[in-house]
C-alpha positions, 0 to 999 in steps of 0.5 A, a space after each residue: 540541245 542533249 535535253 530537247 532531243 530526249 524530251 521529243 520521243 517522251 512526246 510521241 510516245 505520250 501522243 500514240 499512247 493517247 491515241 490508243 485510248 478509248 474514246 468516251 462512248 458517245 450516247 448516240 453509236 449503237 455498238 459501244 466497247 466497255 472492256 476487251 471483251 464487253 460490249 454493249 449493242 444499244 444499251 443491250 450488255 454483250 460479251 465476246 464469248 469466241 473470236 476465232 483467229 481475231 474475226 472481230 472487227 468493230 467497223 464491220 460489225 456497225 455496218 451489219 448491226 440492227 436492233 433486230 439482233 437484240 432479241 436473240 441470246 446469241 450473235 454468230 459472225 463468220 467472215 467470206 470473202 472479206 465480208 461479215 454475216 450475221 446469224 442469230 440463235 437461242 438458248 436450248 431451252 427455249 420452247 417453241 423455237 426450231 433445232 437450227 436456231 439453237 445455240 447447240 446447232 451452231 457447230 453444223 451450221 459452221 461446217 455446212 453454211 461457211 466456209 472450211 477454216 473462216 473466222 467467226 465470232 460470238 456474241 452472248 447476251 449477259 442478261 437474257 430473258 427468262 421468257 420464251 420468245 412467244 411472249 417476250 418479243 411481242 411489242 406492246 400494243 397501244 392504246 391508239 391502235 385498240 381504240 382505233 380497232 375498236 371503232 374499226 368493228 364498231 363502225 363494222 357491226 353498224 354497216 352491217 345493221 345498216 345492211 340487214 335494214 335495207 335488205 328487210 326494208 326491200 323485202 317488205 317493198 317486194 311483199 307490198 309490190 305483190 299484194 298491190 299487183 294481186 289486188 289489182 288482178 282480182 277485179 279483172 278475174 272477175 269480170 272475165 268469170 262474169 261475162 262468162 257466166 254471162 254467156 253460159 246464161 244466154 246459151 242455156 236460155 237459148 237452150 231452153 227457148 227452141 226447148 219450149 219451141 219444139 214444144 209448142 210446135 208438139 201441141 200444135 201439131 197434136 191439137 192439129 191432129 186432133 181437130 182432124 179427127 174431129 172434123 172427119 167423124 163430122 163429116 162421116 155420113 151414115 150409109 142405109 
């Protein structure tokens, strides 16, 4: 009895310490401890470089966790009102990078954007980029998207050819549309400049028949005239 009753506190000791052991890391979770102070964040080694007042915790740090923290150098946590918030900063040496995204900024952003006295926590990538961020950061465009650009300014320049055709074609439709009308036109103009000519004609011979009329009617008279005279001296008697 005395032997079973000391073997049963060997058990529960040896079951709490099981328990405290880590648990294989499995492939598939995102945030994985490695030791006391490593982690990695989806295969990206981290190292918990500032835990003020134990302001780390696993669950809520999973929570808040997406792979868009992977690109910056550092991870700053600070702890409100029983909730976690995530902001992110740079190496000082980065070029292009704005003065509060710098880890240099962080003490500021501490006092002025959290709370006096929170907890917080940083994160710091083992092996950064040597990059700037410009150049590091890009996803690397595939293939299918040049192509597809590719057609897309292909197809582009042969509408607009397809447009300046048209265009030029309609032109060319207007230009003939004219010369046809213009064409058209001329007969008519000179038909009008005919019967004009026409009647200036028949005024000027009609001008020029009561001219001869007139004329006629002179030597007519004239000749009447004359005949008189003649007539008169016929008729003239000698007186004794």
């Amino acid at each position: 009895m005395a032997e079973q009753k000391t073997e049963t506190p060997v058990d529960e000791q040896l079951s709490k310490a099981l328990n405290e052991i880590d648990v294989l890391p499995n492939e598939n979770q995102e945030i994985v401890r490695i030791d006391s102070d490593t982690f990695t964040f989806t295969n990206v080694e981290y190292k918990l470089i500032e835990n003020h007042k134990e302001a780390f915790d696993l669950e809520m740090m999973e929570n808040r966790y997406t792979d868009y923290l992977l690109k910056y150098d550092y991870i700053v946590g600070d702890i409100s009102y029983e909730k976690l918030r995530l902001r992110v900063f740079y190496e000082n040496h980065r070029r292009g990078i704005p003065i509060d995204m710098k880890i240099s900024n962080l003490e500021d952003y501490l006092v002025e954007y959290c709370s006096f006295g929170c907890q917080y926590f940083v994160f710091e990538r083992v092996d950064k980029e040597e990059k700037d961020p410009d150049s590091y950061f890009k996803k690397k465009p595939n293939n299918r998207n040049e192509n597809q650009r590719k057609s897309n300014k292909q197809q582009n320049r042969n509408q607009q050819n397809r447009n300046k055709q048209n265009r030029d074609q309609q032109n060319r439709n207007k230009q003939n549309r004219k010369k046809v009308k213009s064409g058209r036109n001329k007969p008519k103009n000179t038909k009008k400049n005919d019967q004009k000519k026409f009647h200036v004609k028949k005024k000027e011979s009609t001008n020029n028949n009561v001219e001869v009329n007139k004329s006629q009617n002179n030597t007519k008279e004239i000749a009447k005239k004359q005949s008189e005279k003649k007539v008169s001296f016929k008729i003239r008697k000698k007186t004794d």
